[in-house]
Structures are given as C-alpha cells and as structure tokens.
C-alpha positions as CSV (number, residue, x, y, z in Angstrom):
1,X,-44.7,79.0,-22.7
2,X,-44.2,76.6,-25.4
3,X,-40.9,73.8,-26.0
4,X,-40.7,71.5,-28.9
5,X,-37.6,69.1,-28.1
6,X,-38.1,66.5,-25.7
7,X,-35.4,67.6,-23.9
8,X,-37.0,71.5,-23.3
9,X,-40.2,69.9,-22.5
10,X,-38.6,68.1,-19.7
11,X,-36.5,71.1,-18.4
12,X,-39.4,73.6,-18.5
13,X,-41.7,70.8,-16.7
14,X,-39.2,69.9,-14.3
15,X,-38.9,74.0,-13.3
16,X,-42.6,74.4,-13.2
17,X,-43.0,71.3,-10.8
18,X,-40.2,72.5,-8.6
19,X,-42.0,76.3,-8.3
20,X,-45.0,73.9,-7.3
21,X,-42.8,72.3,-4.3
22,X,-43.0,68.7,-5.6
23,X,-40.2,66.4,-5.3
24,X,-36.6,67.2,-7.5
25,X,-36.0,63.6,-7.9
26,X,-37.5,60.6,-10.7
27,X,-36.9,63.3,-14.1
28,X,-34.0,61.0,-15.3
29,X,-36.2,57.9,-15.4
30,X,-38.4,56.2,-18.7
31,X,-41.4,57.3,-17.6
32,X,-41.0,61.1,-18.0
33,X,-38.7,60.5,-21.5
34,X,-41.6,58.8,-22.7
35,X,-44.2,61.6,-22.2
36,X,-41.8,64.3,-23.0
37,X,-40.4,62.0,-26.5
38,X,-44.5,62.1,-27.5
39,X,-45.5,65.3,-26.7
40,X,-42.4,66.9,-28.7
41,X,-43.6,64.9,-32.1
42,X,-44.3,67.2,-35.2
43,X,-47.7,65.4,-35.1
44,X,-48.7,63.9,-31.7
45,X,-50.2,60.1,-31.5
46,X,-52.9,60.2,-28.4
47,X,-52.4,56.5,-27.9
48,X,-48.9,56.6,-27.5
49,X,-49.4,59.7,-25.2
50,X,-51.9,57.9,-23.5
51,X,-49.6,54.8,-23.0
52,X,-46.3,56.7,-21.8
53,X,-48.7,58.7,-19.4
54,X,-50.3,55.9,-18.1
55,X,-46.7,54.2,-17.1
56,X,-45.6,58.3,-15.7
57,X,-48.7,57.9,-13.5
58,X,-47.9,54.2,-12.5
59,X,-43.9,55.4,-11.7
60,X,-44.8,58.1,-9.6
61,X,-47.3,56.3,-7.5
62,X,-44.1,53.9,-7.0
63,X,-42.0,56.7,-6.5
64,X,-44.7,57.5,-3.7
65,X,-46.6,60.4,-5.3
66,X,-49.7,61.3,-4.1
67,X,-52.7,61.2,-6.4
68,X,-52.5,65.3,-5.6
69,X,-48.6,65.3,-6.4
70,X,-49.8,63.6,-9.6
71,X,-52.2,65.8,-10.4
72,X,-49.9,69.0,-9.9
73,X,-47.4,67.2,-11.9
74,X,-49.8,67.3,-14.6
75,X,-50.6,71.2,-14.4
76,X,-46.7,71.7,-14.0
77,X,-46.3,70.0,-17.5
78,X,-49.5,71.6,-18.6
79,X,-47.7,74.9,-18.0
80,X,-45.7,74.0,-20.6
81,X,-46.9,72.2,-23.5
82,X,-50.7,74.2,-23.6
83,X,-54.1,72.5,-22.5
84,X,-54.8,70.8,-25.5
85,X,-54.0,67.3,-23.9
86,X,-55.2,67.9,-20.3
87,X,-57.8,65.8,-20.4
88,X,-56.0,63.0,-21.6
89,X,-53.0,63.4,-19.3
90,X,-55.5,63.6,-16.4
91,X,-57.4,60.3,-17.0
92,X,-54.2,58.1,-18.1
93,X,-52.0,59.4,-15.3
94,X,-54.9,58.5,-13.2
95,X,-55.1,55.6,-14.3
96,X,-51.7,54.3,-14.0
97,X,-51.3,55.6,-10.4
98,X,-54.5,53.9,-9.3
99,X,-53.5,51.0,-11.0
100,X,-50.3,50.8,-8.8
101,X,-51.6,51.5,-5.8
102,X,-55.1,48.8,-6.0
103,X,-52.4,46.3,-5.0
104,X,-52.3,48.0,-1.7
105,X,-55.7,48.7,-1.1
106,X,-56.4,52.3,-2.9
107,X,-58.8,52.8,-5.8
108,X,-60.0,55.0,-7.5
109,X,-63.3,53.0,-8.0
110,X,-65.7,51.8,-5.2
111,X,-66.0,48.1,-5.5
112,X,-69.4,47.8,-3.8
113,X,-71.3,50.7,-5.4
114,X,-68.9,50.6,-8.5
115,X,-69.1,54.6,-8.5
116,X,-65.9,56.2,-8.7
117,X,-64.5,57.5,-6.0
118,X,-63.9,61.2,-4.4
119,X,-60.5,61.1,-5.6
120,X,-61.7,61.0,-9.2
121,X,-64.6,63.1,-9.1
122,X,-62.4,66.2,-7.4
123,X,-59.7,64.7,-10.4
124,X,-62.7,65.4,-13.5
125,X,-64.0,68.2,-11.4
126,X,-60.2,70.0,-12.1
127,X,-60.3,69.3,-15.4
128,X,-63.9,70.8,-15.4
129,X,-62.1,74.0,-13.8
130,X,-59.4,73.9,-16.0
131,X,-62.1,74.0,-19.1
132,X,-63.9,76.9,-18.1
133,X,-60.6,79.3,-16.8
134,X,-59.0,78.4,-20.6
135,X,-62.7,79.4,-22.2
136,X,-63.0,75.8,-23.5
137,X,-66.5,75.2,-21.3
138,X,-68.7,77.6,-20.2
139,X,-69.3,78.7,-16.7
140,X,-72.5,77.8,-16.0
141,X,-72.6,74.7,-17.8
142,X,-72.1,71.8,-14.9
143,X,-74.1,71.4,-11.7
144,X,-73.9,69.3,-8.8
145,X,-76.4,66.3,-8.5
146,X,-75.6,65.5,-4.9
147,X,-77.9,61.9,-3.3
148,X,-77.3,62.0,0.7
149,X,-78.1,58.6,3.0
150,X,-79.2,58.3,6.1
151,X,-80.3,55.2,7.4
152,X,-82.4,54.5,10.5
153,X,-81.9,50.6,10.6
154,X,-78.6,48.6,10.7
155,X,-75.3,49.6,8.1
156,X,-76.4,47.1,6.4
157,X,-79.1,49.2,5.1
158,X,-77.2,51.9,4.1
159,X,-75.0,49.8,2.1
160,X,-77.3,48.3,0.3
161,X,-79.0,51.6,0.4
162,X,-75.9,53.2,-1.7
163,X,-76.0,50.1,-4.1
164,X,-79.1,50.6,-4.9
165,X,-78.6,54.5,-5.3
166,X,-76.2,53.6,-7.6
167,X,-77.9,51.6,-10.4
168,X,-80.5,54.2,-10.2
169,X,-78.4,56.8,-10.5
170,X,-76.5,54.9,-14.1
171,X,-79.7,54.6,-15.4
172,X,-81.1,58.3,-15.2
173,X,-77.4,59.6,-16.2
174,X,-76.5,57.9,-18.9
175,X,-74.7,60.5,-20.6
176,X,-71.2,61.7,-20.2
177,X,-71.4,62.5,-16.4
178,X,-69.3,61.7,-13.3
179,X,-70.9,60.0,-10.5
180,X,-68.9,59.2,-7.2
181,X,-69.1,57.9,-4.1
182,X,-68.4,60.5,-1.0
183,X,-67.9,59.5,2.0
184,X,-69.8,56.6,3.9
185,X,-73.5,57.7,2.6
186,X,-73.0,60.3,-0.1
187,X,-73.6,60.4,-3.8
188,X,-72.4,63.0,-6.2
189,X,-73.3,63.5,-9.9
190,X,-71.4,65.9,-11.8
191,X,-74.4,66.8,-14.5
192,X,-74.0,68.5,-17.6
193,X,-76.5,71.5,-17.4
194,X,-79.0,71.0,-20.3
195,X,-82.5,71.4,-20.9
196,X,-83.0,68.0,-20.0
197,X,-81.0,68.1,-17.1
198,X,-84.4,69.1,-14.8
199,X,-85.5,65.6,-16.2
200,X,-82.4,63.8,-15.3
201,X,-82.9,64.8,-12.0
202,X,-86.4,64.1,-11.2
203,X,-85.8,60.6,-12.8
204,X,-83.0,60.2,-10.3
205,X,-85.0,60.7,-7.5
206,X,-88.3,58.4,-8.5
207,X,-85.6,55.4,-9.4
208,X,-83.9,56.1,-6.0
209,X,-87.3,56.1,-4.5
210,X,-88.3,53.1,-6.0
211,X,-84.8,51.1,-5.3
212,X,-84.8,51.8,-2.1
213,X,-88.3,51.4,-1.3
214,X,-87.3,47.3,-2.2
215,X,-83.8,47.2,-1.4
216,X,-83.4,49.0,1.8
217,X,-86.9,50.4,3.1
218,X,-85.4,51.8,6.3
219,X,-82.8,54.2,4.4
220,X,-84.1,57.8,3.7
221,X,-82.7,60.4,1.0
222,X,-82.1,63.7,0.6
223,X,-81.3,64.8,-3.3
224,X,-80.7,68.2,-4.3
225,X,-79.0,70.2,-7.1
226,X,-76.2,72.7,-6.2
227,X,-74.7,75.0,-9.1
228,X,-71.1,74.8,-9.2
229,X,-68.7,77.1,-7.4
230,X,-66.8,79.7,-9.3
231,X,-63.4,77.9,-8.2
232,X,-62.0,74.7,-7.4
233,X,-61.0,75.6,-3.6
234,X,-64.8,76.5,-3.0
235,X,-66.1,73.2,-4.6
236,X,-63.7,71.3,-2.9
237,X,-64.3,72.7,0.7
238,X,-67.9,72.0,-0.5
239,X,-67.5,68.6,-1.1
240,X,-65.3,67.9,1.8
241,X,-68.3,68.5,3.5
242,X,-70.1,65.4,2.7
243,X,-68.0,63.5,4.6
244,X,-70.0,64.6,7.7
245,X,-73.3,64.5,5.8
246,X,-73.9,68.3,6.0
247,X,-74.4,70.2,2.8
248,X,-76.4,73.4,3.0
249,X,-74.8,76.0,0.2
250,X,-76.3,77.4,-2.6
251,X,-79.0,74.4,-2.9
252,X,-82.0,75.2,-5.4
C-alpha cells in the first residue's frame, strides 16, 4: 500500500494501528504530523525523519505506550509507507521513548554492564526479522552468541562477573553486532555469521576466561552459539528463557 500526502499517510497508519488493537487516541497531536509531513516529501531528509521520530517515540511513551505498543506503531506505519525506513524508525522511536521513560527508572541501556538491554536486543532482533521476510538479509546470516553466569560465591561476583563479560565481549565484537544484557546473569550477542565469526567466538570465550579469572574467580561460564529461529515468536520464547538461566535448543 503506498500514500504520498501527509494526510493519507496518517489515515492509512492510523487504520493499520487500529487493526493492530493499539490505542485510537494521540493522531491529532505534533508528533505524528511531524513523521507523516517527512515521510510524504518528494525526496525524504533522514535527519529530519530521524528527529520527528525520535519526538513520536518520546510522545507516546508520555502518552503511556509501551516499548511493544511503539514497536507495533512502527510496523502499523510500515504497512504503509514500505520498509525502506524501518531501521531508522526503529532506533529513533527507540530512542525517544527510552529517553522519556530513564526519568522514571526504564532504560534501554544497562548502566553497570553498559550492554543494552533485552528490550533492545528483541527491538534489533525484529528489525533482523523484518530484513530477512522482505529479502533484504539472508536467512541464515545471524546467530546467537549467548554468555550464561553462574556464580558460586556472593552476587557480588556475579556482578562484577557480567562487567567483566562485558568488556570482553566489546572487544572480540567490534563489528556491527548487538550485545545485551538478559536477565540477572545472561549475555547475548547477536553475531553477523561470517567466516570470521568461528573466531569471534573463540576470542569471546578466552577474554571471558581471562576477565573473569581476575575479576571474579568464583563465577563460572557457559558460552555457546545457537542459529537463529526461523521467526520472531520462536526467538523470543527462546530468549525469554534466559531469564531462568536455562537454554538448551538448537546449541552447536
């Protein structure tokens, strides 16, 4: 389906977003004019779509959006104007809800590891979907990097243990991958399957050795590599998982 006026932009998305059951109200507000006005220019500016989707993810977190409202906002106007901008509209309407909501305790970053957290990872990981189902990235291209904690001394350990999992885990990917923070003791790494992905890896695990064999000695690790679901709902069940430390599907 595609709309050029801002105004058929905003009635098409509006539709689509009800058909998705998310609330009828906030359409008549600055925030969607903005995103709607840029996305029906003859030649679209990304930082001005960037900016007016950054303040439509900052309204609806005030509104009281979820970040998975938000997110399905985004498909719903998706639906509409073509892929093209998904993974802009992800990130900056990320952005602006998280940045509304830190004041209240709710980030999308984890200040003591400074991964990001699940909530962004399951956020790229839909954009990762979205990729492949449009034939933009190919199937088999990402795999799961996935660092699990478990510490037989004091928590204490174990957060310094996922600290020091952390900086190991920056420096051996480098590259353009994801790496969040599940859960109280979980790690996941979102890894661009490549011939030097193997080598990634096994540099992930001797750094994490070696951190933690200085930082927190009574903290043991379990790191495997798990190839990504055929679908979002099966990743995210698998990743829900982590939360009580038991992952045991499709492992290699």
């Amino acid at each position: 389906m595609e709309a050029t006026s801002s105004a058929e932009i905003a009635r098409s998305w509006r539709t689509s977003s009800s058909r998705r059951g998310l609330p009828s109200t906030g359409w008549r507000v600055p925030a969607v004019i903005d995103v709607t006005s840029a996305l029906s220019r003859d030649v679209i500016d990304p930082a001005e779509l960037a900016d007016a989707a950054q303040a439509f993810g900052s309204d609806r977190s005030a509104c009281g959006f979820t970040f998975e409202q938000c997110l399905n906002d985004v498909d719903s106007l998706l639906e509409v104007v073509g892929q093209q901008w998904c993974p802009l509209l992800y990130r900056y309407v990320a952005l602006g809800w998280d940045r509304c909501r830190s004041g209240v305790g709710v980030s999308l970053y984890d200040p003591l590891t400074m991964l990001s957290s699940s909530e962004f990872f399951l956020m790229r990981l839909r954009e990762t979907y979205r990729g492949i189902d449009c034939g933009l990235i190919a199937a088999d291209r990402h795999v799961l990097c996935v660092v699990q904690l478990h510490s037989t001394g004091a928590f204490l350990d174990l957060e310094l243990g996922l600290m020091a999992t952390s900086s190991a885990l920056h420096a051996a990917f480098n590259g353009p991958q994801t790496i969040s923070k599940f859960g109280s003791s979980s790690c996941v790494v979102l890894e661009v399957d490549d011939d030097r992905s193997p080598r990634r890896v096994a540099a992930a695990g001797r750094l994490i050795g070696h951190a933690l064999e200085r930082s927190a000695p009574c903290t043991q690790v379990l790191l495997r590599t798990i190839d990504l679901p055929p679908g979002y709902a099966e990743a995210d069940e698998l990743l829900s998982a982590l939360d009580g430390n038991q992952v045991g599907f499709g492992a290699r």
